[in-house]
N, C-alpha and C positions, 0 to 999 in steps of 0.2 A: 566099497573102499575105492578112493581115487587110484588113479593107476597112477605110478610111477613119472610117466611121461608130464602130466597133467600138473600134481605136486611141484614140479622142476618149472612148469610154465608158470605160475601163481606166481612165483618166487622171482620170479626174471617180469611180471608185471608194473611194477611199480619202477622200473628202470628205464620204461619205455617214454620217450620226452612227446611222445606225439599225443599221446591221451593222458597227459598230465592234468590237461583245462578240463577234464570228468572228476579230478578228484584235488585239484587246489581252484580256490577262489579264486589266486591273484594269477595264475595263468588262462583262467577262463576270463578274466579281464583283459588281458592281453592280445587275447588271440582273437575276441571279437572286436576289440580296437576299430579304429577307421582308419585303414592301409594298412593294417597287418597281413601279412603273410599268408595266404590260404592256401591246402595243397587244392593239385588240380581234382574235378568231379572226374574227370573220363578214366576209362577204366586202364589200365596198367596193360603195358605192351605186348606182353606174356600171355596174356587172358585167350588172345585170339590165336594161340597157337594150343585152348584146350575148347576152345568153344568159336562157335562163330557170334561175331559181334556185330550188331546193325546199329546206325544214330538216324535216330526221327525225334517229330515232335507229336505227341497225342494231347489232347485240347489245348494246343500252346505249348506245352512244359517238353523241352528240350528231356527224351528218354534212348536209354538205350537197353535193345534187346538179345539176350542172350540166347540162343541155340544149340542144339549139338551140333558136332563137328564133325558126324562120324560119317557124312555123305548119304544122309536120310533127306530124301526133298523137303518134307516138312517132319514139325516135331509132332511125335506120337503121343506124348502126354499131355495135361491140360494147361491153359493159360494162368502163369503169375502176376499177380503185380505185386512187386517187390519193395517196401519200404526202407530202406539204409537205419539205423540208430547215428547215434553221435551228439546227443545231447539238445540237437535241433541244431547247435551250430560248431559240425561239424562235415565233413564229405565221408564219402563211401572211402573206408580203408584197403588194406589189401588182402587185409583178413575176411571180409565181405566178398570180396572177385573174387577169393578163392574158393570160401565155400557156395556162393554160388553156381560156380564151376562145374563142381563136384554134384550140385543138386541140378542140374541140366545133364550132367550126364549119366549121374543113376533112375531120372526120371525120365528123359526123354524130351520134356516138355521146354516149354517159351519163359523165359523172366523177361519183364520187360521193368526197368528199373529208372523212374522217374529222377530227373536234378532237380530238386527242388528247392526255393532261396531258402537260404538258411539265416536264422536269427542273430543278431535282431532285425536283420534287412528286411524281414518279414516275422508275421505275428501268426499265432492261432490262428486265429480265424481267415487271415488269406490262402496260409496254407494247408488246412481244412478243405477249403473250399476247392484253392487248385489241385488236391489229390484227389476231390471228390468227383470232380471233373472231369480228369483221366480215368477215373476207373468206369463211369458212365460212358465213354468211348468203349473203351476195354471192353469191360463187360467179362472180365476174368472172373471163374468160378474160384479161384485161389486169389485168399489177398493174405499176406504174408509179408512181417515187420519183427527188425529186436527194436528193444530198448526203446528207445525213443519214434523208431519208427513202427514197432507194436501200439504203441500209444497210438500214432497215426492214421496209422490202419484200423484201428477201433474207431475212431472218431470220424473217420470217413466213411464209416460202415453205417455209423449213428445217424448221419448228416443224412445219408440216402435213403437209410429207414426212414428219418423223418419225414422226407416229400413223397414218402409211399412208394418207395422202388426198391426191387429183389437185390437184395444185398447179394455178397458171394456165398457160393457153397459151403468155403470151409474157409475160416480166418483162426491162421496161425500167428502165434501171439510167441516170440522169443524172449527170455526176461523180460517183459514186457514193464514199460516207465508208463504206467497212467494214472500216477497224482500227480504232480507237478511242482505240489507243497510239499512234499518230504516231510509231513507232519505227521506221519503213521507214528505213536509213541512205541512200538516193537522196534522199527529200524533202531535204533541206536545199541540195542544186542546185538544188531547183525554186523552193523558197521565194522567192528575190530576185526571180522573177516573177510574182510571185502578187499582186498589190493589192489581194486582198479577205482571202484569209487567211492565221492566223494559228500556228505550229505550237503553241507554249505555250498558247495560248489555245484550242484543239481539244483540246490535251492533257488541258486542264482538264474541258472538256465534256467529256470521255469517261468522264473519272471521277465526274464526278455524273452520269452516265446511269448507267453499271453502278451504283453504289450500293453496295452490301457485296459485290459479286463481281467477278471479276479482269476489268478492262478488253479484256485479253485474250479472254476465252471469248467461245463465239461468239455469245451473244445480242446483245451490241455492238460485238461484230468478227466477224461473219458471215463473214468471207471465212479464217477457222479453222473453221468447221464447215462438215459435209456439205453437197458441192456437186453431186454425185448427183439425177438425179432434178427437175432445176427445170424441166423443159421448154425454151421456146427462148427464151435471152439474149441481149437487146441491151446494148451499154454504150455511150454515149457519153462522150468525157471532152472538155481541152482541153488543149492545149499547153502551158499557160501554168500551169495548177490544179497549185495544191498538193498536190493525189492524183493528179496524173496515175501515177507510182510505185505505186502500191493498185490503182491500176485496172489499170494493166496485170499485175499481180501476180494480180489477180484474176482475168485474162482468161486469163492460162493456165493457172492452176487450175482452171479450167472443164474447159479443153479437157482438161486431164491425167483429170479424174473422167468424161468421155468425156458432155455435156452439148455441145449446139451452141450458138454464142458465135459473136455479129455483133460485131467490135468494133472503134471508129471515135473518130479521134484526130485534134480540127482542130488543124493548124497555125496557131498565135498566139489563141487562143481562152484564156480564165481561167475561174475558175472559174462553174462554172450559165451560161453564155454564152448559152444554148441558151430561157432565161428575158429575157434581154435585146433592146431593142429595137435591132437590129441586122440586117442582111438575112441572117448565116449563118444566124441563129437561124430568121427566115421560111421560108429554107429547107430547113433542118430538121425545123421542125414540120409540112411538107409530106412529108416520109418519115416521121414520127410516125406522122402521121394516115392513112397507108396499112397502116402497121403494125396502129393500132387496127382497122382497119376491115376488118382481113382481107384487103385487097388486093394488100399486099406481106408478104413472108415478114419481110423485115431491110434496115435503109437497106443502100447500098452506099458 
């Protein structure tokens, strides 16, 4: 059963004017407009009084890395690469710095969290490419994405399998968005639970991510292409998300291309919950953080 705390956030979702363009069409027209309003990428001023924050660039793409802050020289846990959600065009919210936060400091380890242009100023397929890019610098044993940037994080995992190079150890997949077409015929059950999104309005974002190629392919529905070869899959989703239907869809296409797949389905949980300040989510990010850090294989 949802906790209490959780129940009270659902309900306070749909008031929130910032992540409206996820679940109305005419505010996702909007907000990608030409001269609209964007908030800023860099992370929130507070961040660096729970973590330490560095800004570099790894192959080009303007990243910044997160640390602890606890006066450890270096971090003990292993390297992230961190993919943001938000529809493709949207920035890392504050809900994101936070629980990132929180997963640098129960794990020890490095986030390093690429800016990446956001649609439609970019397509699939560039931004495929420049994540694929950064993590071949990288070279993070952890690659780790919600939502839209789970989608990401698969498809750059895909991208590098395909030129024949060792993907990461462990790709953790948060609500993970990888159709792009919202043409699952289950979603629309799920929809009247969902409070943050929106199916037309994903619809939309999907096709200004792919850009001149078929929403469908797999650069922005990753869960059509080669699942071969990812090393070990975690999926979180939620009851309640509007992919829950993709995710599970996804989970046994894994298992069918013969890939190991941890995969974990809260009862009454929405979508990115796992980001929210809520106690599933705390304890969540307490099997994250084991994950990153090499200690546990896969939540249970």
């Amino acid at each position: 059963m949802a906790s209490l705390r959780s129940s009270l956030v659902a309900r306070l979702v749909p008031l929130d004017r910032g992540s409206r363009y996820v679940r109305d069409v005419d505010a996702l027209r909007a907000h990608v407009a030409p001269g609209a309003r964007q908030a800023s990428p860099a992370p929130p001023a507070w961040l660096r009084r729970r973590v330490r924050v560095a800004r570099g660039r790894v192959a080009g793409v303007r990243c910044y890395r997160l640390t602890p802050g606890d006066g450890r020289a270096e971090p003990v846990g292993r390297d992230v690469l961190y993919l943001h959600g938000g529809a493709y065009a949207g920035e890392a919210s504050a809900h994101h710095w936070r629980f990132l936060a929180r997963l640098v400091r129960a794990s020890g380890a490095s986030v390093t969290v690429p800016i990446y242009t956001l649609a439609p100023r970019a397509t699939a397929r560039e931004t495929v490419a420049a994540m694929a890019a950064v993590q071949r610098e990288l070279a993070a044993p952890v690659v780790m994405g919600d939502s839209a940037g789970a989608g990401l994080a698969l498809a750059l995992t895909q991208a590098l399998c395909a030129e024949g190079r060792e993907g990461p150890h462990e790709l953790v997949l948060l609500s993970p968005w990888v159709d792009a077409t919202m043409t699952n015929p289950e979603i629309p059950a799920v929809a009247p639970r969902d409070p943050l999104l929106g199916v037309e309005a994903l619809a939309l974002a999907g096709r200004l991510y792919a850009g001149p190629d078929d929403p469908a392919g797999p650069l922005a529905s990753p869960i059509n292409g080669d699942l071969t070869g990812l090393g070990r899959v975690t999926v979180l989703v939620g009851a309640r998300d509007l992919l829950l239907p993709d995710a599970r869809r996804l989970s046994d296409r894994i298992r069918a291309a013969g890939t190991a797949v941890t995969y974990v389905e809260e009862p009454g949980m929405l979508h990115d919950w796992m980001l929210l300040p809520i106690p599933e989510a705390a304890r969540t990010i307490d099997g994250l953080a084991a994950i990153v850090a090499g200690v546990s294989p896969a939540l249970r």
